[in-house]
PASERO-101144 format. One record per residue (C-alpha): residue in one letter; z, x, y. Coordinates in steps of 0.2 Angstrom, whole numbers, padded with zeros to 4 digits, always signed. Layout:
AZXY;...
# end
This chain:
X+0137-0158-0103;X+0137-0177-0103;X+0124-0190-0097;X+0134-0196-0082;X+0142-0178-0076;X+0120-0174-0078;X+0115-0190-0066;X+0128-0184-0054;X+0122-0168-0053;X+0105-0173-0050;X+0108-0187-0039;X+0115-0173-0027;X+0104-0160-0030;X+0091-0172-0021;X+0102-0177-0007;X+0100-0158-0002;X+0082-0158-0007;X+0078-0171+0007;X+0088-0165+0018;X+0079-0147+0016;X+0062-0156+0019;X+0067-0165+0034;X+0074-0149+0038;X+0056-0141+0038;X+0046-0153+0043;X+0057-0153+0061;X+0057-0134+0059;X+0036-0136+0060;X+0038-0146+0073;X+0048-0137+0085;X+0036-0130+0099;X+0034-0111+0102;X+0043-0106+0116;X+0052-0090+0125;X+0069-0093+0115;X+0059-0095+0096;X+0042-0085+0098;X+0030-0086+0083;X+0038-0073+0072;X+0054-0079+0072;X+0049-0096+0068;X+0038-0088+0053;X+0055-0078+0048;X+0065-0096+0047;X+0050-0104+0039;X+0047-0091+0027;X+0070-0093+0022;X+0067-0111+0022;X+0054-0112+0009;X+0066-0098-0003;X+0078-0113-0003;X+0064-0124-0005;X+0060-0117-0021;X+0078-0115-0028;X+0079-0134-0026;X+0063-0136-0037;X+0072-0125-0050;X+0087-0134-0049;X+0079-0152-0051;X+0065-0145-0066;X+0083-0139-0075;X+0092-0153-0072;X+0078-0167-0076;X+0075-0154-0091;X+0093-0157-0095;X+0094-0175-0092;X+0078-0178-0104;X+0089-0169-0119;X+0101-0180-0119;X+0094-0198-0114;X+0090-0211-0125;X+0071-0212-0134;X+0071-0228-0124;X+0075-0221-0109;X+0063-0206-0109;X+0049-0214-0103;X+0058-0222-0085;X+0067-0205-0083;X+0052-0194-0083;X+0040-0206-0071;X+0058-0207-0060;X+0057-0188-0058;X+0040-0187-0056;X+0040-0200-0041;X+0053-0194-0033;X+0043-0176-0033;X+0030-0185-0023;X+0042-0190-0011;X+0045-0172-0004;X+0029-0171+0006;X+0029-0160+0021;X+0018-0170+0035;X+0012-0160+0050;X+0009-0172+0065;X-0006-0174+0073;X-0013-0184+0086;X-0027-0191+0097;X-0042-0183+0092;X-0035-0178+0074;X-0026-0195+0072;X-0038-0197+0058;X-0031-0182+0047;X-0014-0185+0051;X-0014-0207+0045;X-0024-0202+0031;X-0011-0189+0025;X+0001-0202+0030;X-0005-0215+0021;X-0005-0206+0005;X+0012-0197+0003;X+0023-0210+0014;X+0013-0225+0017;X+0007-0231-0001;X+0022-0224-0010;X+0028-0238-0018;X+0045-0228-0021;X+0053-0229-0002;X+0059-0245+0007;X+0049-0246+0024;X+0064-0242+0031;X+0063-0227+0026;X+0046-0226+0029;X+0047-0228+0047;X+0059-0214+0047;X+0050-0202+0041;X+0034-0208+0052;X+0049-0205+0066;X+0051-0188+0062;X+0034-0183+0060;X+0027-0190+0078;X+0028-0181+0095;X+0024-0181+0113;X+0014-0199+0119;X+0015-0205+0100;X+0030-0203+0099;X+0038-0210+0115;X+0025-0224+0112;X+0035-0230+0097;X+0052-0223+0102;X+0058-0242+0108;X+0056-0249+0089;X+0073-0253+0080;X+0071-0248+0062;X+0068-0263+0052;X+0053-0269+0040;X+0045-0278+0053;X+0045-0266+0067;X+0038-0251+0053;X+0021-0264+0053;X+0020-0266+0070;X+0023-0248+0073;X+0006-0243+0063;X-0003-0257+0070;X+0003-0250+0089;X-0003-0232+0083;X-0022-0238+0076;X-0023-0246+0092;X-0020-0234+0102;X-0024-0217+0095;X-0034-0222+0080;X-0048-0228+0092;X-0063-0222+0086;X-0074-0219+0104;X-0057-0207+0109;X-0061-0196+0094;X-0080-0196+0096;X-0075-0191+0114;X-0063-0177+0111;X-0075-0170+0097;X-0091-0169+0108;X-0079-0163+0121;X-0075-0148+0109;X-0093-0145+0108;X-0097-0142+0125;X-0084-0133+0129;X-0088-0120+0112;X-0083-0100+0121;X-0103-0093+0124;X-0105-0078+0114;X-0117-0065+0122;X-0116-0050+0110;X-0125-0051+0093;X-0113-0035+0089;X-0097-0045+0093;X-0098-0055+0076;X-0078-0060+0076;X-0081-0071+0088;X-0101-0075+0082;X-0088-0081+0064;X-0075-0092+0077;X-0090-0102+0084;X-0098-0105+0070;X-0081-0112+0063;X-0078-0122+0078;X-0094-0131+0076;X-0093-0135+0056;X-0077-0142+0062;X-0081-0153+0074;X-0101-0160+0065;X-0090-0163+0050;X-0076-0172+0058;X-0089-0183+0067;X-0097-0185+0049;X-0081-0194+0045;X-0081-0205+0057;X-0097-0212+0051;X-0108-0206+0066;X-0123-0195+0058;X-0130-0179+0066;X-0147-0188+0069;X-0138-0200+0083;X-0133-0182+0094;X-0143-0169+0087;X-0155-0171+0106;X-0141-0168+0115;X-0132-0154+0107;X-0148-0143+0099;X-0147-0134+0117;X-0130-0135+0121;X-0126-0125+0105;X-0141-0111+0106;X-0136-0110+0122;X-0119-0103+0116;X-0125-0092+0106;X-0133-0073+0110;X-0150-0072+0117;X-0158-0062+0102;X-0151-0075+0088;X-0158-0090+0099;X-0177-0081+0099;X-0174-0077+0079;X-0172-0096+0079;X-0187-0099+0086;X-0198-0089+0081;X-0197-0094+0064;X-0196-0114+0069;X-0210-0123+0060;X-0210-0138+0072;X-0202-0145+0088;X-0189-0155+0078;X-0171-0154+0083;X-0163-0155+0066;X-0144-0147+0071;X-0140-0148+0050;X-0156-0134+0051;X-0148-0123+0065;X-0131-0126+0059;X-0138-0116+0041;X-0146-0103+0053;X-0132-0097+0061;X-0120-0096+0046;X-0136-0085+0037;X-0138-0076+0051;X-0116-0072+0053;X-0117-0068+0036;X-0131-0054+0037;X-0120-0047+0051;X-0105-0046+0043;X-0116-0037+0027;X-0124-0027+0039;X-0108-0020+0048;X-0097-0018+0032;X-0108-0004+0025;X-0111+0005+0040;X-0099+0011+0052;X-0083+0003+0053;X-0081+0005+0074;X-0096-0004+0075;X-0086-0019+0070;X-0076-0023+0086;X-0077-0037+0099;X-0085-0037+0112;X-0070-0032+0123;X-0067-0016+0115;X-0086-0011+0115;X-0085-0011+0135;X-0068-0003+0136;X-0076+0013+0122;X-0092+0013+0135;X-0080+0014+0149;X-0071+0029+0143;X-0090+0039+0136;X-0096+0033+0155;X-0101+0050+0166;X-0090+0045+0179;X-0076+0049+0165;X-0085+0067+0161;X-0079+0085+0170;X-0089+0086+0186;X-0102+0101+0185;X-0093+0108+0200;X-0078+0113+0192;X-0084+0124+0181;X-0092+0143+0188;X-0102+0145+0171;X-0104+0138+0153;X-0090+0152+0147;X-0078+0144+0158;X-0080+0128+0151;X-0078+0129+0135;X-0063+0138+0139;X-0055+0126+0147;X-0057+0112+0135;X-0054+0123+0119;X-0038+0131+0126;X-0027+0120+0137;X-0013+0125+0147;X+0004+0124+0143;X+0013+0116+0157;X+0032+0114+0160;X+0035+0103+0174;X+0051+0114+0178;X+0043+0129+0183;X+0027+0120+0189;X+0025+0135+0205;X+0012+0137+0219;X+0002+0122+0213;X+0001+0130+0195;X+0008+0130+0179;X+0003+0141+0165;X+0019+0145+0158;X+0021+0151+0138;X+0033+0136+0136;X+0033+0116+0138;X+0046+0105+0147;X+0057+0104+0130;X+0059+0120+0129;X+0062+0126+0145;X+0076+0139+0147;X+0082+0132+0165;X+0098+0124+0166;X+0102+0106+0168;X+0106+0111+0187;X+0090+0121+0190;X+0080+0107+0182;X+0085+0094+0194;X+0081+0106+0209;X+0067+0109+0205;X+0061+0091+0202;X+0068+0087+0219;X+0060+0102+0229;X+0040+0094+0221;X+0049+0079+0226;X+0044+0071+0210;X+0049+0056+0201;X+0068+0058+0191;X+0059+0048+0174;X+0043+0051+0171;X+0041+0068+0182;X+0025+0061+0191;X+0021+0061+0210;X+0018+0049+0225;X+0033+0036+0219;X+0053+0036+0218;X+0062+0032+0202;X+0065+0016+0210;X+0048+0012+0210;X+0041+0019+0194;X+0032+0012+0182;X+0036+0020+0168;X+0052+0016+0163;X+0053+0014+0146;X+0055+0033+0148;X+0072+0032+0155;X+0085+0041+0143;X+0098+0028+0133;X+0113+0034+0140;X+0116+0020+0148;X+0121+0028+0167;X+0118+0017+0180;X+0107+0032+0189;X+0088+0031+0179;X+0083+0048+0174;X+0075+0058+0161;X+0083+0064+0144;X+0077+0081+0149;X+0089+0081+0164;X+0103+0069+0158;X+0121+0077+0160;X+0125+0065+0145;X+0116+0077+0132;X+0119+0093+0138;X+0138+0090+0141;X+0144+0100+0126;X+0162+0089+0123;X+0157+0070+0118;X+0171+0057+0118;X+0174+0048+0101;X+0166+0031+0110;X+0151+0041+0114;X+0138+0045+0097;X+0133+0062+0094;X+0116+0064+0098;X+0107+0071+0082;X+0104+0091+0090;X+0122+0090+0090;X+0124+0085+0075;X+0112+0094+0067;X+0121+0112+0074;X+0138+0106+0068;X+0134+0101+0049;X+0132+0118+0037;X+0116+0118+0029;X+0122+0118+0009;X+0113+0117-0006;X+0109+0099-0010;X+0105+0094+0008;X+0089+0093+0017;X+0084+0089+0035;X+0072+0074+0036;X+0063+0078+0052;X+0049+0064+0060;X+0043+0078+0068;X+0024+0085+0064;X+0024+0097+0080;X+0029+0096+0097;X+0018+0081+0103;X+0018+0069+0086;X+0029+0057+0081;X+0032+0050+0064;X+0039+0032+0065;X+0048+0029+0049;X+0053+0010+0043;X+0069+0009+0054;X+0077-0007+0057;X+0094-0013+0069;X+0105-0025+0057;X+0122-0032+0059;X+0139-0030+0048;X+0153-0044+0055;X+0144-0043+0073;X+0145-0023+0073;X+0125-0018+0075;X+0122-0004+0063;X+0104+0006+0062;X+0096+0007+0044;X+0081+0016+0038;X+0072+0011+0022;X+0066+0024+0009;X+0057+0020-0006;X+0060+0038-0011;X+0077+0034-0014;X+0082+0023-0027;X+0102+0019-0022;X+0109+0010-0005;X+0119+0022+0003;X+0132+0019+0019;X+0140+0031+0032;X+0158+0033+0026;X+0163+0030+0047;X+0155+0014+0047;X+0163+0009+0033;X+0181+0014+0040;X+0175+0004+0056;X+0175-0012+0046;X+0190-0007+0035;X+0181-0011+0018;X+0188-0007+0003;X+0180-0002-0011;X+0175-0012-0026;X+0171+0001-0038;X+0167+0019-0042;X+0148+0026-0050;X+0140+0042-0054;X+0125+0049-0046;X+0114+0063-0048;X+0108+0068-0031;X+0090+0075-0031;X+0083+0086-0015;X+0066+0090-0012;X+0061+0105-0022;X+0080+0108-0029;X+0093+0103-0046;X+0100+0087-0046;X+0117+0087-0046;X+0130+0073-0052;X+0142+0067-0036;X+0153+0050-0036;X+0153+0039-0022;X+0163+0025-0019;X+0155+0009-0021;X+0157-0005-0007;X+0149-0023-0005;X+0142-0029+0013;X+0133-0044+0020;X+0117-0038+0032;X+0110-0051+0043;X+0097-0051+0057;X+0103-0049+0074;X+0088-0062+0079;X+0092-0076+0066;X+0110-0076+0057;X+0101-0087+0043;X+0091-0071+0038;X+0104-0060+0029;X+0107-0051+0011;X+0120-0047+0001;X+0120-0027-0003;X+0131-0015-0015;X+0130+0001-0004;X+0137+0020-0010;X+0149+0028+0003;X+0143+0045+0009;X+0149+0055+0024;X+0132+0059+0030;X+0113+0051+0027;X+0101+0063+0038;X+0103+0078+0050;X+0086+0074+0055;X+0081+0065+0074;X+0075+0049+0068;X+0062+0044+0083;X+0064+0029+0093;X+0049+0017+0096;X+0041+0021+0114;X+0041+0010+0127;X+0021+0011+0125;X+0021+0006+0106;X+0035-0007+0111;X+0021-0016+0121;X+0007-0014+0110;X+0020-0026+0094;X+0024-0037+0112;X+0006-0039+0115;X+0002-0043+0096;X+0017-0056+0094;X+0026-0043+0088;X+0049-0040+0089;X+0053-0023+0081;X+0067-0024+0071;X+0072-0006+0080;X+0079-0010+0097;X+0084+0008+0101;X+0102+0008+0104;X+0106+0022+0094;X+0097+0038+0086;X+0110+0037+0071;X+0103+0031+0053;X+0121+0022+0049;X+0112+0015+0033;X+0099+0018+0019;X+0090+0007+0008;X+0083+0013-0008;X+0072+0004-0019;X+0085-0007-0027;X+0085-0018-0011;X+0068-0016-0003;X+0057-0031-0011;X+0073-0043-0004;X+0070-0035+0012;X+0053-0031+0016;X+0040-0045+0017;X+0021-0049+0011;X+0012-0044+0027;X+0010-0028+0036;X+0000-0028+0053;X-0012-0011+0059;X-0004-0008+0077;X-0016+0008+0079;X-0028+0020+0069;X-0009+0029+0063;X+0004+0016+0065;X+0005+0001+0053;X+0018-0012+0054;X+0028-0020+0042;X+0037-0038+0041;X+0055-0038+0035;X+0068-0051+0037;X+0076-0040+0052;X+0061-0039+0061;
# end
């Protein structure tokens, strides 16, 4: 390849790199909101710096390439060219009033003293990185040299003032979150943090602790629990208010903590909030009262050996039947008589509310009937002829497929009360929402043979696999081979090009949907599950050949059981 066709290339190649990094910088900027929550703007993030990093390759190669071919003479100016012009892709977070001093300093370095930009271009990029006040404050200046000076100097004066920063720092200070439990050493760590961060920023701006050390010795002991501040003083040698001294306390003092609590229990290690809600639920009030119980026999009975209770055939105030609700051998017509003569509620069976007003209703079947009920009494599940628009529920499924030789039945059921939540995720195919599961114990990507018909996609080319069951022979089948295009039903940018194996049937198992309860818990962490419940049909599998492009780096502990794992679907 010839020099010029190389300089082309290259020239363009950078177009799209600045582009990119104008792309992510306003990406960073873009406030979290309703519409774009934290992990969809991580996801985008997270596909943005994948391009990132093709475009580093790219220029690497290409300026490799370039320095083949170039004259001797010419070596030297290429390769500090390149390496310039690698500087110039700085991503810039703004900040402003009391952190105006990290953002002009970062500023300064990357875009301000770069020889290699006009101040034209300066003053773009200083655009784009300013927000809010800042950047309506500058929002009236046309983009030429002269305004890019006057800019800055408009900025210095007004958020670069130094007494505002000293201000907003001692601010901080008194306003540090009082913790009152030496047990509750998360938040003993955040305070500490909070005050290194704020004596060290005032350190930069050339005011030394001696100047406030009077003022803030109290304030901060007074923040901390009762039993470090009389550590503290016990072992003071004088009356001296040296904050450095205190400062190197506390953080001796967190550290023993943390020690202490790593090698003993690991429930010992909780905030302070879930120390009070654990003594709420051990308090006596939460005990059997002594009255309910006519001797010692009787009690031991009746925590070791709990009824079984169907709400159907719940008679005369009791309920000590042989069977739960699932099971119960009462018609769909006798169930919902006998909810209406206890004159319960339709979804969550409880008492003292209608279905209107129930609380619960994340319990409500996904048939989609305008009437709220229960899958337990829904006409939709026990009507024995579906429609073809309506999915077979997995029950039926399971009762019409013959059991062979080289099946199995992958069941998320341990026994009648737990669940097993497998890696399930909601994807769409040319705007048709398809439900996948991942399997690492599977090392092909396999596709209903119905979904494929749905989408009329032919296939591409024919292979040979050796299916393996648990605990039987392989044997060799061929499956047609098909290419597809996933992407996320939250962010079309997320997507993956797959090479899936047609089969007419993944699972005869009931894959469970997440509850309404667990659905709160990912809300409440910041959480979107990538299954949103509108089928119980796996349509998709994805073996280990596709599961590092899918799956991502972090995994999040919902519960003692549950763990959660990022993916680009969710």
């Amino acid at each position: 390849m010839d020099l010029e066709r190389l300089k082309t290339k290259q020239s363009t190649v950078r177009s799209l790199f600045t582009k990119l990094v104008t792309k992510i910088n306003a990406n960073i900027e873009t406030p979290v909101n309703e519409e774009i929550n934290r992990e969809i703007k991580l996801e985008i993030l997270q596909g943005l710096k994948c391009q990132l990093v093709e475009k580093i390759k790219d220029l690497k190669e290409l300026d490799f390439d370039i320095e083949k071919v170039v004259d001797i003479s010419d070596l030297e100016k290429e390769i500090m060219d390149s390496e310039k012009y690698r500087e110039t892709g700085t991503i810039v977070r703004s900040k402003l009033d009391s952190e105006w001093l990290d953002f002009h300093n970062s500023f300064e370095i990357a875009i301000h003293k770069n020889d290699t930009l006009s101040k034209i271009e300066k003053f773009t990029y200083l655009k784009s990185y300013l927000r809010g006040a800042a950047s309506t404050a500058i929002s009236g200046f046309a983009l030429t040299n002269e305004n890019y000076d006057s800019a800055i100097q408009l900025l210095q004066d007004r958020f670069g003032r130094k007494e505002l920063a000293i201000n907003a720092h001692m601010t901080k200070l008194i306003q540090l979150e009082t913790v009152k439990s030496v047990n509750n050493v998360p938040a003993l760590r955040k305070l500490y943090d909070n005050i290194e961060v704020q004596v060290r920023s005032l350190q930069s701006l050339g005011i030394r602790t001696e100047t406030y050390s009077n003022f803030l010795f109290p304030v901060i002991l007074q923040k901390v629990p009762l039993k470090i501040n009389i550590l503290y003083n016990r072992q003071r040698k004088c009356d001296a208010t040296d904050i450095n001294c205190l400062i190197c306390f506390l953080k001796q003092e967190i550290q023993s903590c943390e020690t202490a609590f790593s090698m003993s229990n690991s429930n010992s290690f909780a905030s302070e909030p879930n120390r009070r809600q654990t003594l709420k639920m051990h308090s006596p009030q939460n005990y059997p009262n002594k009255s309910n119980f006519n001797s010692s026999h009787a009690m031991v009975t009746h925590h070791s050996q709990p009824q079984i209770k169907c709400v159907f055939c719940f008679k005369n105030n009791k309920s000590d039947t042989t069977h739960i609700s699932e099971d119960c051998p009462l018609d769909l017509e006798q169930r919902k008589n006998a909810i209406k003569l206890l004159k319960k509620c339709f979804i969550c069976f409880g008492n003292f509310h209608i279905t209107r007003n129930c609380k619960k209703k994340y319990l409500a079947c996904k048939c989609r009937f305008e009437f709220h009920h229960n899958k337990l009494i829904c006409e939709f599940l026990s009507t024995p002829n579906k429609t073809k628009n309506q999915p077979l529920s997995c029950e039926d499924e399971h009762d019409k497929q013959p059991e062979s030789e080289g099946q199995t039945t992958l069941s998320t059921l341990v026994d009648r009360n737990d669940l097993i939540f497998l890696q399930i995720f909601v994807a769409q195919i040319n705007s048709i929402k398809i439900r996948g599961l991942i399997d690492t114990g599977s090392s092909k990507l396999f596709v209903l043979k119905r979904v494929v018909d749905l989408l009329q996609l032919k296939s591409s080319s024919t292979e040979e696999l050796i299916i393996y069951a648990f605990g039987l022979e392989g044997r060799k089948q061929s499956f047609d081979i098909v290419k597809l295009k996933l992407q996320s039903i939250f962010n079309s940018i997320l997507s993956i090009d797959i090479r899936a194996a047609v089969t007419d049937k993944i699972t005869h198992g009931r894959i469970s949907v997440p509850s309404g309860f667990v659905a709160k818990i990912a809300l409440k962490k910041g959480l979107i599950l990538a299954d949103d419940g509108f089928s119980t049909e796996i349509d998709l599998l994805i073996g280990s050949d596709f599961i590092c492009e899918i799956l991502g780096d972090r995994n999040l502990k919902i519960s003692k059981r549950l763990m959660a794992t990022n993916s680009i679907f969710g």
